[in-house]
N, C-alpha and C positions, 0 to 999 in steps of 0.2 A: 433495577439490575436486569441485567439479559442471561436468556438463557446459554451455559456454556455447552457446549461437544467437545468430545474428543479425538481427533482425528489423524491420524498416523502420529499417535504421542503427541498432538498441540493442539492448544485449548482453543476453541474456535467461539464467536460471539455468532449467534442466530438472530442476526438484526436485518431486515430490511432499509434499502436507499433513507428512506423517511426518517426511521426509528434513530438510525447514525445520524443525521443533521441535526435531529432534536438532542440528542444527549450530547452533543457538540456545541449548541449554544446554551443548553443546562450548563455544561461547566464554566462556559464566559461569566452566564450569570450568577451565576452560584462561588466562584472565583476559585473553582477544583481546578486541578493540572489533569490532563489526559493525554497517555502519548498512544497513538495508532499503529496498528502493524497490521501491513498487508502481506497478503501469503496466495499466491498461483504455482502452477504447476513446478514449474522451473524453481522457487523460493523453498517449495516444501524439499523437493529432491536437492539441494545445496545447505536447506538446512542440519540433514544430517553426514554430511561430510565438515561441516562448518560450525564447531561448538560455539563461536563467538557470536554468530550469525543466528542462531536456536538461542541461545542466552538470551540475548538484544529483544528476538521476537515474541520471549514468552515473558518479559521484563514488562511487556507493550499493557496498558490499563482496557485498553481494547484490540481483537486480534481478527480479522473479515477476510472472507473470501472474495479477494480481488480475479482470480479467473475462474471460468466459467466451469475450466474442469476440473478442480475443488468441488465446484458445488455436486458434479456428476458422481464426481468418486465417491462423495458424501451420500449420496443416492443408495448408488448401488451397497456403498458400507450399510446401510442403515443409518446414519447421520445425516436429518435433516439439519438445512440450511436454506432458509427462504427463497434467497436468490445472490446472484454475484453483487456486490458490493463496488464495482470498478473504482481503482485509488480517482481517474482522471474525472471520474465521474462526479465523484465527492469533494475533488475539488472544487469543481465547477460549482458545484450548489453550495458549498461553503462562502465561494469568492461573491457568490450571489447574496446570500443572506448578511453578510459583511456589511456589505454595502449597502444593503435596506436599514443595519440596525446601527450602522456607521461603527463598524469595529475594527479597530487596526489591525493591518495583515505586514506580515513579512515575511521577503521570497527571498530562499540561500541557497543556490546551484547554478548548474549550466555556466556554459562558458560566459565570457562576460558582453561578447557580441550577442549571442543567442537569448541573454538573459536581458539586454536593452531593447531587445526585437518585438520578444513576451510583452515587457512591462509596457510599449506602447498598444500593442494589442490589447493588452487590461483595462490600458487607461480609455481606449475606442467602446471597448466592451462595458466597464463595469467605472462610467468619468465619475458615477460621486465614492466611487472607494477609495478608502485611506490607506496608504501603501505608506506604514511608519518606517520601510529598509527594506535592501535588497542589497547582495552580493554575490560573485560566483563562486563556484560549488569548488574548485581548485584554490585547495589549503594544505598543507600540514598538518599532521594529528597537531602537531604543538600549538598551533593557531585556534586549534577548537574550543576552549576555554575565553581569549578576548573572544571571539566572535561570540559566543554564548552569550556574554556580559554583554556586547554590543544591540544584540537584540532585546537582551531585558531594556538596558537603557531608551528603546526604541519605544519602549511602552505596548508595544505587538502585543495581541490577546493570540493570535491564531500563526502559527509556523510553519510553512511550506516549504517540504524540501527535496528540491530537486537535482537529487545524485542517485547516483545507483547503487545496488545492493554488494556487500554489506555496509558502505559505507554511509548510508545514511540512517539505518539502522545501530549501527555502532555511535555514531552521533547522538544518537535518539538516548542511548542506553542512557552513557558516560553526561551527556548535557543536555539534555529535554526538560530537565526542572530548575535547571540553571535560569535558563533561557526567560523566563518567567511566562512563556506563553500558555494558555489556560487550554491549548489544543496543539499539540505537534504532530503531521502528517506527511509520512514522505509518500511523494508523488513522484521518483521516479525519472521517467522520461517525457515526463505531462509539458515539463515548461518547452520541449524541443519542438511540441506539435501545438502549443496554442501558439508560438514564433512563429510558427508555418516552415520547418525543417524538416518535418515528417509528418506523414498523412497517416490519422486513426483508420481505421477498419471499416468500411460502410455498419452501418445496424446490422446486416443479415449477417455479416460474417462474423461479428461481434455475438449474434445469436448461437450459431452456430459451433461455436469454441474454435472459430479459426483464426483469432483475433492477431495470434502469434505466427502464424504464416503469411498475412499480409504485411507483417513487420519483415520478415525474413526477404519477401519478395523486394522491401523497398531496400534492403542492407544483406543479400546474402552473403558477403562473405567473413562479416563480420557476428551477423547471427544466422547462419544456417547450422553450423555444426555444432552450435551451443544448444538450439533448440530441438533438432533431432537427440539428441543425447539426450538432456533434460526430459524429454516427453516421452521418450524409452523407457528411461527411469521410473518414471512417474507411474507409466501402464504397470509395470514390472511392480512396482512396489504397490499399486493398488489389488493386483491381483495375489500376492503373495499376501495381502491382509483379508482380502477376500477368504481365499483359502483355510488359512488361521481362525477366520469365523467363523466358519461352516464346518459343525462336527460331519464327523466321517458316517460312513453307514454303519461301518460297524461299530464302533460308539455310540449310534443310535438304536441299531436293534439290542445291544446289551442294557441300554437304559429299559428297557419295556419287561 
């Protein structure tokens, strides 16, 4: 078991890259269900505006610091966290290991152009992996259930899901153990840049926690005023837990 934190009210897993792949093919082997929840700056600050959205994520059998400043706030909280965990990052070494120990995968998102683009990229990238299905991420709540059944019948150990938040999340809650897949992980916007529709971050800025403003630069008008807001948030509400943590002086000199 990993060790948990707790960080602005949500339980965090202190795992390293490594530690998540291995407890990820433990449960293939072992034939456990495990659903993932990732959480960055913007997730944490929507989480509590979004009860459905906090439910879904703390529903999650594992719960990682997907951005970078998570792991900071967690710093400066006194919450250690090894290091960021990136969802797209976890993919990748999942789709990897997959296909070394030949385990079925199945990809449910993205449009349906953007998701035939991926899936040829996979097949270049990773030709002996077993892609038991795939379909696009545009459904109906009402749809969620056959699709669910569709992927059990698929025999998929490992579930990739590429939609955005909450709605893959809510997904995740309501049909992750339907689905019969022994690992469910939403990835987000991962399926739009292994297609080559948008470009990840060089390393350094990925280091650097700017990972989110070179997404802004390729879509600002789509995400500029979502992540300024967001990350306002985020400072604002790290710093008012700061505060909350730190007795006062005089609080302090009455303790003595």
């Amino acid at each position: 078991m990993s060790q948990r934190h707790s960080l602005f009210g949500v339980r965090l897993d202190a795992l390293t890259m490594e530690e998540t792949v291995q407890r990820c093919l433990e449960a293939v082997r072992r034939g456990e269900q495990i659903e993932i929840g990732m959480v960055n700056a913007a997730k944490l600050v929507n989480m509590r505006r979004d009860p459905r959205l906090a439910a879904a994520v703390a529903g999650c059998d594992l719960v990682l610091a997907d951005g970078q400043a998570v792991v900071w706030a967690g710093r400066v909280l006194g919450v250690r966290l090894p290091e960021r965990v990136a969802g797209i990052d976890l993919f990748m070494r999942l789709l990897a290991a997959a296909e070394a120990a030949d385990i079925p995968v199945y990809l449910l998102g993205a449009r349906q152009s953007v998701l035939d683009l991926m899936l040829a990229r996979i097949a270049e990238r990773f030709p002996a992996l077993r892609v038991a299905g795939s379909r696009d991420g545009y459904f109906d709540d009402s749809d969620q259930g056959p699709i669910a059944d569709a992927v059990a019948d698929s025999g998929a150990k490992l579930l990739f899901l590429g939609m955005t938040s909450p709605k893959k999340e809510i997904f995740t809650a309501g049909y992750g153990k339907r689905t019969g897949a022994h690992v469910v992980h939403g990835v987000g916007g991962s399926f739009d840049i292994l297609a080559g529709i948008t470009r990840r971050a060089p390393l350094v800025w990925q280091r650097m926690g700017l990972e989110w403003f070179y997404r802004t630069l390729q879509e600002p008008r789509r995400l500029g005023k979502r992540y300024l807001t967001t990350n306002a948030a985020f400072l604002l509400m790290t710093a008012r837990e700061l505060i909350h943590r730190t007795p006062s002086a005089g609080s302090a000199n009455r303790s003595h």
